[in-house]
C-alpha positions in Angstrom: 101.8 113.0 105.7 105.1 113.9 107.4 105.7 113.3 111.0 104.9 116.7 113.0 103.5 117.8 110.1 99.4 119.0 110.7 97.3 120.0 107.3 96.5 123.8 108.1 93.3 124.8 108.5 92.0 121.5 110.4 89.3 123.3 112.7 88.2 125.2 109.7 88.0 122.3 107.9 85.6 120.7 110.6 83.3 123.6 110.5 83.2 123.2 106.6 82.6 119.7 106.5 79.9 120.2 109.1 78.0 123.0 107.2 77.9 121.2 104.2 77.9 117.9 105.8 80.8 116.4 104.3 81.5 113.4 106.9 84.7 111.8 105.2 86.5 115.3 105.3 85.1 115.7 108.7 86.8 112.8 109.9 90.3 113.5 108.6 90.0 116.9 110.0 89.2 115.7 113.7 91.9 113.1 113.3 94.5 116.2 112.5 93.3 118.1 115.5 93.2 115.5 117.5 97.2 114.3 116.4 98.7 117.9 116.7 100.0 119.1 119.8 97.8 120.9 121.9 94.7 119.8 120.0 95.4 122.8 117.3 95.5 124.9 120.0 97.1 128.0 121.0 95.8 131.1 123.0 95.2 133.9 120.3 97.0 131.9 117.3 95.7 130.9 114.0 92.2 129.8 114.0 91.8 130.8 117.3 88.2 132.0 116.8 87.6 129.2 114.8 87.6 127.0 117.9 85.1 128.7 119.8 82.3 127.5 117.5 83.6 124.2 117.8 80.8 122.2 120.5 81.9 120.7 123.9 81.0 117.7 122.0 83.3 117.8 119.5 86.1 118.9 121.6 85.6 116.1 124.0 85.5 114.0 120.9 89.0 115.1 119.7 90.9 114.8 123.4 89.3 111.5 124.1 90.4 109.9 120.6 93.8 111.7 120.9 94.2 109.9 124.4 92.9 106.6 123.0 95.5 107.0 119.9 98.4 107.6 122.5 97.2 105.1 124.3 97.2 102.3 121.2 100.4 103.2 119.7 102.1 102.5 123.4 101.0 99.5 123.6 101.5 99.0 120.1 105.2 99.7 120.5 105.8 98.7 124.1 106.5 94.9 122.8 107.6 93.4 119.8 104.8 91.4 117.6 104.8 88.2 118.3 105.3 87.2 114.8 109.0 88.2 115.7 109.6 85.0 117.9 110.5 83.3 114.7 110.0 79.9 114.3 110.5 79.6 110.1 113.4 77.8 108.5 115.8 80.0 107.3 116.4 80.0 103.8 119.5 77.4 102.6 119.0 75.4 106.0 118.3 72.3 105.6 115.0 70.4 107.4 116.3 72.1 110.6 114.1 74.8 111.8 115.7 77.7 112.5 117.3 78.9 115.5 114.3 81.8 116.3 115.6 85.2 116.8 116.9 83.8 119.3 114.8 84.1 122.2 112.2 86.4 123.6 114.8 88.8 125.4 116.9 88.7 121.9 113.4 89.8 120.5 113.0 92.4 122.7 116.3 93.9 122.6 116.3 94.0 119.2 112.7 95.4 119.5 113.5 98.1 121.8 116.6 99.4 120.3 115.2 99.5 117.1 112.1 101.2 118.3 112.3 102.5 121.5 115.6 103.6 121.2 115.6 105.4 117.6 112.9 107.4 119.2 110.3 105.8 116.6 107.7 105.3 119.7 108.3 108.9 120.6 107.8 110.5 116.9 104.7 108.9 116.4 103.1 109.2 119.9 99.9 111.2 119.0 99.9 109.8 115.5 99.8 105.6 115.6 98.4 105.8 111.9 101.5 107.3 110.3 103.9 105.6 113.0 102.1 102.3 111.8 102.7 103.1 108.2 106.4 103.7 109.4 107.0 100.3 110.8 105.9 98.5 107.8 107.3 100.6 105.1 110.5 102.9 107.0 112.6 100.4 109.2 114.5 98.1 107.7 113.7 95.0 109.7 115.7 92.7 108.1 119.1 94.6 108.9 117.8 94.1 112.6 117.8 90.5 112.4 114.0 89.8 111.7 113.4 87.4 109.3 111.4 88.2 106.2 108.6 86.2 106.4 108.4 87.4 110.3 108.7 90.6 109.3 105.5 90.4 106.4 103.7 88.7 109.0 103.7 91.6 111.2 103.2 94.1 108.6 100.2 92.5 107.7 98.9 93.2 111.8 100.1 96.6 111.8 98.0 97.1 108.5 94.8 95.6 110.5 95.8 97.4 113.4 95.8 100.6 111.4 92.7 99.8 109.5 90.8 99.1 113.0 92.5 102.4 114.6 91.0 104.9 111.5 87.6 102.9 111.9 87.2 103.3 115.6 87.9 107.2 115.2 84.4 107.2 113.9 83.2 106.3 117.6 85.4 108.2 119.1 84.6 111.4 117.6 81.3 110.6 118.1 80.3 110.5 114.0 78.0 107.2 114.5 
């Protein structure tokens, strides 16, 4: 998936996957709606008519899980992991742990400019799956000062933290 980008035909999709009761398409289709601006809406726009046979249900669903998503990846991105107060000896050091990166405020400037300020947090702010996948695979932590075994160590969290997210959607869009 590419940021902005939504799969066409998401509401469509729904009614499909509901008709022939297809719950794993269903899912990914709510989770589009629910990450594109608007909700896939637009006044008399594609799939317009589409909508209308969507239930209350289901659109509650969608705007509830898109407000819990927006609310995650905030607080996802509103501090740095704490992984990145690093505390590992740095690689041709001797027994001398190293000094960590530095401190918290050196952590969280480096945190914000590299997030906050690239306009990462902002790009991703309906859409904490892909903006998770971002942080672990797109920056380039080390060239920010992280070390790497910091840096792995919050991947690994931002792969759980993307695992729970796509589970909980099943809750929120009322599947279970």
């Amino acid at each position: 998936c590419t940021p902005g980008y939504i799969l066409p035909n998401a509401i469509e999709t729904i009614l499909l996957a509901k008709q022939f009761n297809i719950p794993r398409v269903l899912k990914r289709a709510m989770y589009e709606v629910a990450r594109s601006p608007m909700y896939g809406h637009s006044i008399d726009g594609p799939g317009a008519a589409a909508r209308t046979q969507l239930s209350p249900k289901e659109l509650l669903g969608i705007i509830e899980a898109s407000h819990k998503l927006s609310h995650a990846w905030m607080d996802i991105v509103s501090r740095p992991p704490k992984s990145f107060l690093c505390t590992h000896k740095q690689s041709g050091s001797s027994t001398q742990p190293s000094q960590p990166v530095t401190h918290s405020e050196a952590v969280v400037l480096r945190w914000s400019t590299t997030v906050l300020g690239s306009g990462l947090s902002r790009q991703f702010l309906n859409d904490p799956i892909l903006g998770l996948t971002a942080l672990r695979k797109n920056v380039k932590w080390k060239e920010h000062g992280f070390c790497e075994k910091c840096v792995a160590d919050a991947r690994d969290v931002w792969l759980e933290q993307q695992r729970e997210l796509w589970k909980n959607l099943d809750h929120w869009f009322g599947l279970v």
